[in-house]
C-alpha positions as CSV (number, residue, x, y, z in Angstrom):
1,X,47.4,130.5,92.5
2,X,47.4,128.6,95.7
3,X,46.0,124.6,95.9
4,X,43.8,123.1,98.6
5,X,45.8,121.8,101.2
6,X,43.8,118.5,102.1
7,X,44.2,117.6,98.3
8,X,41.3,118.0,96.7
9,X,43.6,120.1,94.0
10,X,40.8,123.0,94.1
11,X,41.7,126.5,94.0
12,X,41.9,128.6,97.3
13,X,40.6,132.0,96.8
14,X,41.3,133.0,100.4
15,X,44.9,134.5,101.1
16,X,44.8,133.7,104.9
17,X,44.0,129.7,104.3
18,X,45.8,126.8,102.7
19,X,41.9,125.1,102.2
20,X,38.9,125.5,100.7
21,X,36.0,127.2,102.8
22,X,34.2,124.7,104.3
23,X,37.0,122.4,104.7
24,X,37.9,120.6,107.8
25,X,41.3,122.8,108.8
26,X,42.0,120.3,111.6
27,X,43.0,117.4,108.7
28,X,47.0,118.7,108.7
29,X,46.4,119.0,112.8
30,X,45.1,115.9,114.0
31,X,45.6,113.1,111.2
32,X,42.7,110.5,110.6
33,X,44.2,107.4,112.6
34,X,44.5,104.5,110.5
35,X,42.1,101.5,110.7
36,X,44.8,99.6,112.3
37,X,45.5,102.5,114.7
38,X,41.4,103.1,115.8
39,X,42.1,98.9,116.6
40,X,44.2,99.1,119.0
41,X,42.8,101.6,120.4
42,X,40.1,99.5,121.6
43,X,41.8,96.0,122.7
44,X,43.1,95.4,126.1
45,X,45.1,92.5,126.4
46,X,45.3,90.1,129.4
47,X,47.0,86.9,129.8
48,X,44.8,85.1,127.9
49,X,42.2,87.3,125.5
50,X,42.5,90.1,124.2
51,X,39.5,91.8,125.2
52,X,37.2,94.7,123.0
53,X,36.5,97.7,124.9
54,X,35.0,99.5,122.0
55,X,31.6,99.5,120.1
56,X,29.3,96.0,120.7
57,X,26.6,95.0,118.7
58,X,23.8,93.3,120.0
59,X,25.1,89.8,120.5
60,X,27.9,91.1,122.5
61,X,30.8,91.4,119.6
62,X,33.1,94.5,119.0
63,X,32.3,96.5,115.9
64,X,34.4,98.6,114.2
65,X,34.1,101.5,111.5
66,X,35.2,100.7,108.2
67,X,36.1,104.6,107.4
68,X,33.5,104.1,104.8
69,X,29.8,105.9,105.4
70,X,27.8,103.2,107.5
71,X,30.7,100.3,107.1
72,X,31.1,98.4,110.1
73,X,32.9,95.3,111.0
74,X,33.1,92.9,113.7
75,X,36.7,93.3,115.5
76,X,37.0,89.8,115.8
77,X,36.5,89.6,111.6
78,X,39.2,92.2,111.1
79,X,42.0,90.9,114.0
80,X,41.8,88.0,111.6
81,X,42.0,89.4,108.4
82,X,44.8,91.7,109.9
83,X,46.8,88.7,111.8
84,X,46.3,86.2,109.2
85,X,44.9,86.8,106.0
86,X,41.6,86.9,104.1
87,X,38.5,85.0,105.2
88,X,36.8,82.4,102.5
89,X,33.4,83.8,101.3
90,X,30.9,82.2,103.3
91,X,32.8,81.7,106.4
92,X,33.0,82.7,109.7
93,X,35.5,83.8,111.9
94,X,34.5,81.6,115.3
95,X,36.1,81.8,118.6
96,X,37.9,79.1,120.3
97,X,37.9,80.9,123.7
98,X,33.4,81.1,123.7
99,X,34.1,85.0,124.7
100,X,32.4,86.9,122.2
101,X,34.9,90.2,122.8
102,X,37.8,88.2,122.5
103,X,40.0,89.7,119.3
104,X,43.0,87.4,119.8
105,X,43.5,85.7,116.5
106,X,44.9,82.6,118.6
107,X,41.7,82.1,120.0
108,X,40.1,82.3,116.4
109,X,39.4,80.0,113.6
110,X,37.6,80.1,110.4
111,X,34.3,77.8,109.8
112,X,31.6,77.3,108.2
113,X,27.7,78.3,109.0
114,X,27.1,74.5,110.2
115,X,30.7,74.2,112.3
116,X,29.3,77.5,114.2
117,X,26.2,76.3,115.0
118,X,27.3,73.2,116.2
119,X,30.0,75.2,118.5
120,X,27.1,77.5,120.0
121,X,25.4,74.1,120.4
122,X,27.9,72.4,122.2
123,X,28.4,75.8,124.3
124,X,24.7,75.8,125.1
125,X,24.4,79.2,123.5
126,X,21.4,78.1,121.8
127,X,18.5,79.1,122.7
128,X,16.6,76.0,123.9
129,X,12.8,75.4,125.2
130,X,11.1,78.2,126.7
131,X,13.9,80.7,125.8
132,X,13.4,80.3,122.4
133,X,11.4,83.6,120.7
134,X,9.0,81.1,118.9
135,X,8.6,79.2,121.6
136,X,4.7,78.2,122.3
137,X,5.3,75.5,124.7
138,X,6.3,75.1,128.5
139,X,8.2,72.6,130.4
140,X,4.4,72.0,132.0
141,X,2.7,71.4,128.5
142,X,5.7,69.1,127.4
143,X,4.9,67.1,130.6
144,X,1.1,66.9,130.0
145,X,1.6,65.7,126.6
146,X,3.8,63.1,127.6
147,X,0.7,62.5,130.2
148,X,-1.9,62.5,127.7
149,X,-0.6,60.2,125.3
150,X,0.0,57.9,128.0
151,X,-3.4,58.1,128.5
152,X,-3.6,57.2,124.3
153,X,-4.3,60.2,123.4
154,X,-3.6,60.6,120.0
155,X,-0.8,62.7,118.3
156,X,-3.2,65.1,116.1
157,X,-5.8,65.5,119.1
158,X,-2.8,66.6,121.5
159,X,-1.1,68.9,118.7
160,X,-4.5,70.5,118.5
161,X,-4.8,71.1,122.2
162,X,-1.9,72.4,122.4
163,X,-1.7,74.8,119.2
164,X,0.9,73.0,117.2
165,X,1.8,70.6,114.5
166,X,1.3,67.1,114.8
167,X,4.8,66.4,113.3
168,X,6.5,68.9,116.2
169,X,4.5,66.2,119.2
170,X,5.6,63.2,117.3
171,X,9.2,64.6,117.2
172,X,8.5,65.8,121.5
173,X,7.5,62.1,122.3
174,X,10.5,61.0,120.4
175,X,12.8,62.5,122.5
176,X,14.3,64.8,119.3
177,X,12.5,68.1,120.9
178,X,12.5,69.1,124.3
179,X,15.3,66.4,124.6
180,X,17.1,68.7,127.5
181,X,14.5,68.6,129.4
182,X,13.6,65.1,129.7
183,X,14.5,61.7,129.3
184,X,13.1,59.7,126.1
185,X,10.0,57.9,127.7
């Protein structure tokens, strides 16, 4: 009695095959690439990144198939873990470079959630002011709001004008919101 080729260990009733009916004959032919192999594949290196060409997700970093049904991983996650070693729960893999493609494990680093923010910060990759999805102000309404309590307006009257919380005009007039766009007055 003749095994399955693709070793499953099941019984092959047909003479002519080495598998199973219904199993992929192209297994012995074309070899699954390895995870490290289906990398590669998808980095082009320059002088100084190397560069994803592959799958993006929507914030502009490579993704990569796990092999597993539905697993994906961000390149730059797994260039890491390949080049150097195992990432600490509850950290992140930043970039050095600030190009989100970039699988170079020079250019990488591991932080924490607040050392990322802070780095998108500094990189202005935050959104700011209007930009912002839960935005509900404009540049315009900041600068009638500084108008209007120059006028002594009060904090809770101008928060209702405007549709927000008195805390959010006291921390505008303060200089602590908006502060990109204008000076503390």
């Amino acid at each position: 009695m003749q095994l399955c080729e693709c070793g499953c260990g099941t019984p092959v009733k047909q003479k002519e095959s080495n598998f199973r009916p219904g199993h992929i004959m192209r297994i012995r032919k074309y070899p699954v690439p390895t995870l490290e192999e289906r990398f590669f594949r998808y980095v082009r290196k320059t002088r100084k990144c190397w560069n994803w060409i592959g799958p993006m997700n929507h914030g502009g970093y490579g993704r990569l198939s796990n092999g597993r049904k539905g697993g994906r991983i961000l390149a730059h996650r797994y260039s890491w873990e390949f080049h150097k070693g195992k990432i600490p729960k509850e950290m992140y893999v930043c970039h050095h470079c600030d190009n989100p493609k970039c699988v170079n494990p020079k250019h990488l680093y591991v932080g924490n959630q607040s050392q990322n923010m802070e780095d998108a910060a500094q990189r202005k990759r935050m959104p700011r002011g209007s930009s912002h999805h839960n935005a509900r102000l404009t540049i315009k309404d900041i600068e009638r709001i500084y108008a209007l309590r120059k006028q002594g307006k009060k904090q809770h009257e101008i928060a209702t004008q405007f549709g927000v919380t008195n805390s959010h005009v006291c921390l505008i007039l303060q200089g602590k919101h908006w502060a990109h766009c204008f000076q503390k007055r």
